[in-house]
N, C-alpha and C positions, 0 to 999 in steps of 0.2 A: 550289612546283609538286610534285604528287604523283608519287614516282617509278614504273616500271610496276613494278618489283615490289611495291612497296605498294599496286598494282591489283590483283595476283592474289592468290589464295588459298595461296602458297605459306607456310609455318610459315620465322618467323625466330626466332632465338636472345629478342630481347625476348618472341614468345608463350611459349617453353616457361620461361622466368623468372616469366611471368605466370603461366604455371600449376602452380607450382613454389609461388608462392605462395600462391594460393588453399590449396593445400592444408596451407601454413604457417598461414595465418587458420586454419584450422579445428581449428586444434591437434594436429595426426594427426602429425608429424614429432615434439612436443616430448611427446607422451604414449609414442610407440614409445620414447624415452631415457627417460623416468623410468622406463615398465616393462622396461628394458632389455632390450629386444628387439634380436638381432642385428640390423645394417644390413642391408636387402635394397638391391640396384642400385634407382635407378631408371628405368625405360626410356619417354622420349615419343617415340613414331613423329612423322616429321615427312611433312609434307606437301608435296612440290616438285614443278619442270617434267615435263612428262610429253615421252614421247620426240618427239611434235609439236610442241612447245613447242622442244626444244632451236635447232631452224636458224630457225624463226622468232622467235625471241627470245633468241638470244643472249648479247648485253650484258646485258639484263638477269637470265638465268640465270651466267651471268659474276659478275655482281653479287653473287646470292644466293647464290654456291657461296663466292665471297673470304669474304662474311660469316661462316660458318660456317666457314671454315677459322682465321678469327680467333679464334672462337667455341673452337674444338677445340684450340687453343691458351693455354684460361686455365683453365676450369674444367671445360670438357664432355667426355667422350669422342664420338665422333662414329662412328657406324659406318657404311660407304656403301655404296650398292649400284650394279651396274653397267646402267646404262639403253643401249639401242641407238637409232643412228639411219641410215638411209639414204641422209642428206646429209653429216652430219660423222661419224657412225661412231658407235662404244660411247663411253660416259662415264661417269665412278665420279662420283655425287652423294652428298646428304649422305642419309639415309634413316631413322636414329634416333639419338636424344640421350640419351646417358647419365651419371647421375652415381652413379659406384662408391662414394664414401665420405661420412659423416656431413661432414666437412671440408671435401668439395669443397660441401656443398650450403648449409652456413653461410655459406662464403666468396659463394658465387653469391645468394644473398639478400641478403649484409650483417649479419648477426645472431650473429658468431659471440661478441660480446662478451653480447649480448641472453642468449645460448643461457648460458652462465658465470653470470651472473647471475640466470638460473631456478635450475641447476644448485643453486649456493649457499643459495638459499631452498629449495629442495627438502630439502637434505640436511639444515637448520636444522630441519625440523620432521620426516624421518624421524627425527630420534633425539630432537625434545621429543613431537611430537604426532602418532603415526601415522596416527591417521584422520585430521588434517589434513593430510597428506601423499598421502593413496587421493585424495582431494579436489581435491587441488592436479594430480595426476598424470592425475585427468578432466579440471580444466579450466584449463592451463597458460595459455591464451590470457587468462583473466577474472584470473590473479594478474598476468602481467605490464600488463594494463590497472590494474592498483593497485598497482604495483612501489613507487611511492613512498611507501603508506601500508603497504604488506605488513605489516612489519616489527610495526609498532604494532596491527595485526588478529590477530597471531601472537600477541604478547603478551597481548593482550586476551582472547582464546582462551584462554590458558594459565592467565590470572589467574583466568578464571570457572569453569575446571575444577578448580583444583589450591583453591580456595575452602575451606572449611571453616567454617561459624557463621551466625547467623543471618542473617536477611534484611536488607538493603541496601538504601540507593540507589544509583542509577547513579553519582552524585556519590561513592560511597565507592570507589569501583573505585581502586586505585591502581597506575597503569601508568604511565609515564614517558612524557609528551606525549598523553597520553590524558584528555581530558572531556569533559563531556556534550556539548557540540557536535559534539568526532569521532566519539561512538557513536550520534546522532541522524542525522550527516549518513552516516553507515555502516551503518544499521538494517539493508535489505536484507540485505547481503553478508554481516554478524553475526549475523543472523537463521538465514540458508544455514550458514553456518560451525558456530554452534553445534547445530543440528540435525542437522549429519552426526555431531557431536563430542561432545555430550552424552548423559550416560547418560538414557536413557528419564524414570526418575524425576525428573530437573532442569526437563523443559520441561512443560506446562502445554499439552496439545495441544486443548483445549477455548477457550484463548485466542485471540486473531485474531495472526498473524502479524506485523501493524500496528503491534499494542501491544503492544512489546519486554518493557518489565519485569514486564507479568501473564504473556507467555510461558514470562520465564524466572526466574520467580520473584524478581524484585526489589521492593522496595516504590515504591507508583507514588504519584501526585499523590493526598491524601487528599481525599473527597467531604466537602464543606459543607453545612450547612444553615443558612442566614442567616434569622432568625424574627422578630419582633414581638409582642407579649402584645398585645391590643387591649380588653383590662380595665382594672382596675385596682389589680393583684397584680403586681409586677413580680418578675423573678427576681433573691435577691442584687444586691437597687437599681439592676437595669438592665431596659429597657423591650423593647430590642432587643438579642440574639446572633448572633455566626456559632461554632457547633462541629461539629467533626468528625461526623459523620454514626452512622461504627462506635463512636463514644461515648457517642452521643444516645441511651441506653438506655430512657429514662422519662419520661415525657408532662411538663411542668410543670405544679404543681399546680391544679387548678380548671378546666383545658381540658377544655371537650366538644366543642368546634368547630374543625375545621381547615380553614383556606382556605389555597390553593397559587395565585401568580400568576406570571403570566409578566414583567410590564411591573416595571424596578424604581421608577418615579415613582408606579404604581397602589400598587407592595407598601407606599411610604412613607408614603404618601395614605388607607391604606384604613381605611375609619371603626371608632370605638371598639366593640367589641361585646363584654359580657358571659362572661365564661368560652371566650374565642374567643381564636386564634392569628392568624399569617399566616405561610404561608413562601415565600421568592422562588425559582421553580423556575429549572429552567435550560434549558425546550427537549425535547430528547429524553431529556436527562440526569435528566430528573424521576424518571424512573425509579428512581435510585438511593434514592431517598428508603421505597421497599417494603422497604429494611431496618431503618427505625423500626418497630420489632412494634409497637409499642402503638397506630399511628394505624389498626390492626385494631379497635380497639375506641372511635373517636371518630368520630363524625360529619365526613366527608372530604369537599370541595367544591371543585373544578379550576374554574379559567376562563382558557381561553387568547384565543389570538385566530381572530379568524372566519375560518378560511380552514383550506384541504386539510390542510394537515400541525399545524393545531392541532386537528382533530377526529383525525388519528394520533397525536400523542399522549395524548393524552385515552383513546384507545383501549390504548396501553402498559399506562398505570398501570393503568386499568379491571383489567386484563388479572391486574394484581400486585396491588391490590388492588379487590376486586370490587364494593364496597360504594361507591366514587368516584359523587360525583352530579356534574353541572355547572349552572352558573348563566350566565347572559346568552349561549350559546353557543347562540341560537333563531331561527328563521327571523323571526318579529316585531322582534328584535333588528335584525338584518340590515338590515333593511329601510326601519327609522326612522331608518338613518344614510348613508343612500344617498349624500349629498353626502361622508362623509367613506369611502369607500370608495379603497383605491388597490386596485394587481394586484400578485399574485402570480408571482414569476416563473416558480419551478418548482412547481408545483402538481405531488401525489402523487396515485396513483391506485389506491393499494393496497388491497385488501379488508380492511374494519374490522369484524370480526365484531363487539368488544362494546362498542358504539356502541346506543345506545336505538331502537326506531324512528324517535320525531322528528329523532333527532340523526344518525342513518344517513340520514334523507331527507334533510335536509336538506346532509348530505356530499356526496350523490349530483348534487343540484343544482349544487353547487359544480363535482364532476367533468365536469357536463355541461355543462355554462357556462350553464346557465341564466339567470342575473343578467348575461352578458357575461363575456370571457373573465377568466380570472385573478382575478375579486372576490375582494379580500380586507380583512376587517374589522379593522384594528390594535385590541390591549384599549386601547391606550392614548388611541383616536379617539371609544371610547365619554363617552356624556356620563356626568358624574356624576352628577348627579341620576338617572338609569336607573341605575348601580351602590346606589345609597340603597335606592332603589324595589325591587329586588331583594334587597338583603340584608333590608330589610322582610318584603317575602312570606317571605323563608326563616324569618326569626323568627315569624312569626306559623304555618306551617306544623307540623302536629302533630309535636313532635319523638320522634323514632322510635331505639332502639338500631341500630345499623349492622347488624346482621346479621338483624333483624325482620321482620316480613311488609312494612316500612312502608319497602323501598326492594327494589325487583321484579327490580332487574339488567336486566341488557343482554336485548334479544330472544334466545330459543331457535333454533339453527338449526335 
């Protein structure tokens, strides 16, 4: 049963605890000690019986006055003031709650072992890492939410500043309890960390925040290019390679032709052709492939699959390299495989500037639902004999140097 002073609006010792802490959460008590700022009092006006109150409610201002006297007894100072009535007379209530020392106000929270234990960590990196210490002193609340890993963030911190030599992987970090799991599961906060901590020069502000090790200059996952010769010149007695991308310096001998796919059963599958390559793309990541300089000067041919974010990428590469044609990627296409059509889940909607005319209408159709919603054509639902039929026409089609009148680019805006 609710008692009647838990009916009124009168302030008991559990609110100004409550509000005691709120301003604990927000870190304003542990930031005033690290920047050691004298203690100020702090004073919560309270709210109680008003002088009408006193003879009609008695007991229970009775009640709320023992509280507070209990209250004034452990940790509060209590200051009161004298209320008048004209049934039972003047009375000294409770009026404001104060706590004069850093001690009384740990003890009244519970925190004074929590408070030691900031303390500790605080003074561990005033004397190894000062900016991590300006850091830590903004935001006392976010280190004791990681108290447990602190210690290993500190280190880690220290190991990547006090560094010295070439570039790394994350694997070579040598901290004690520290690997790539806890700097992956710790990106954010490492991320924060060393961009307060690091000299300008160390971080890579053109990187995405995301991607830890291009940030911070570590060496990351290297890009592949997995290929196929579709002649019959293999390179050093193998037909198919996967090498490093920033290796891939020079065309293999006798390539004029480059096809890039998406599907890898298509890139397995795809027919022998003359002085012709194949390389299996990876999605968005095709893109990295615009660091092979030389496929500037071969005949370059994309086929992804029929749908919104395979006419965006198509659009990327276009973009790095401009001479990119496409094959089977036509509304004719489309349309002959109507029964193997599934949907797209999340269809893109973003403006693809170097997209062809056909290939921009027919994006637009896509965006529109024209076909129904989400159409989308998998490469790997196409039939083969249309992939035949196409690489035909392309061989029979006057072959042109890539940068020649004889491939017109994307529409003009």
């Amino acid at each position: 049963m609710t008692s009647p002073t838990a009916r009124r609006a009168w302030t008991t010792p559990a609110d100004v605890t409550d509000r005691l802490r709120r301003r604990w959460l927000r870190g304003d008590f542990l930031t005033a000690l690290a920047e050691q700022h004298p203690f100020e009092p702090v004073c919560i006006p309270l709210s109680g019986p008003k002088p009408s109150e006193l003879a009609r409610d008695f007991d229970a201002v009775r009640a709320w006055v023992h509280a507070w006297g209990a209250a004034g007894q452990q940790l509060l100072r209590i200051e009161h003031r004298r209320v008048g009535g004209r049934v039972i007379g003047t009375n000294d209530l409770p009026h404001r709650a104060w706590v004069d020392h850093r001690e009384q106000l740990w003890g009244l929270l519970g925190v004074t072992s929590t408070v030691h234990r900031f303390q500790t960590l605080l003074a561990s990196a005033q004397v190894a890492i000062p900016e991590l210490a300006a850091w830590m002193t903004a935001h006392p609340m976010k280190v004791l939410d990681l108290e447990a890993d602190w210690e290993r963030l500190h280190q880690t911190v220290r190991w990547i500043l006090d560094y010295q030599g070439p570039a790394l992987y994350l694997r070579q970090i040598d901290v004690p309890g520290v690997d790539t799991k806890f700097i992956e599961g710790h990106r954010a906060v490492l991320t924060t960390l060393l961009e307060h901590c690091l000299p300008a020069d160390q971080i890579d502000t053109d990187a995405p925040r995301t991607s830890f090790p291009d940030r911070f200059r570590f060496l990351g996952k290297p890009a592949y290019a997995r290929f196929r010769l579709l002649g019959d010149t293999p390179v050093a007695g193998f037909s198919e390679l996967a090498v490093r991308v920033a290796e891939f310096t020079a065309s293999p001998p006798g390539i004029t032709t480059v096809f890039i796919v998406e599907n890898e059963t298509t890139y397995l599958a795809f027919p022998s052709l003359p002085g012709s390559m194949v390389i299996l793309g990876g999605g968005y990541a095709v893109t990295r492939l615009a660091e092979l300089g030389w496929l500037r000067d071969k005949r370059l041919v994309y086929w992804g699959d029929l749908d919104t974010h395979g006419f965006a990428i198509l659009d990327r590469l276009r973009r790095l390299l401009p001479h990119t044609e496409s094959i089977l990627m036509d509304r004719s296409t489309l349309t002959a495989h109507r029964g193997q059509w599934v949907k797209e889940s999340k269809p893109t909607r973003e403006h693809l500037p170097s997209l062809t005319a056909e290939e921009s209408d027919l994006y637009q159709s896509l965006v529109d639902d024209d076909f129904g919603h989400g159409v989308r054509l998998e490469q790997e639902r196409v039939r083969f004999s249309a992939v035949q039929t196409a690489l035909a026409a392309l061989q029979d089609s006057s072959s042109q140097p890539p940068h020649d009148e004889g491939w017109s680019g994307p529409p003009r805006e």
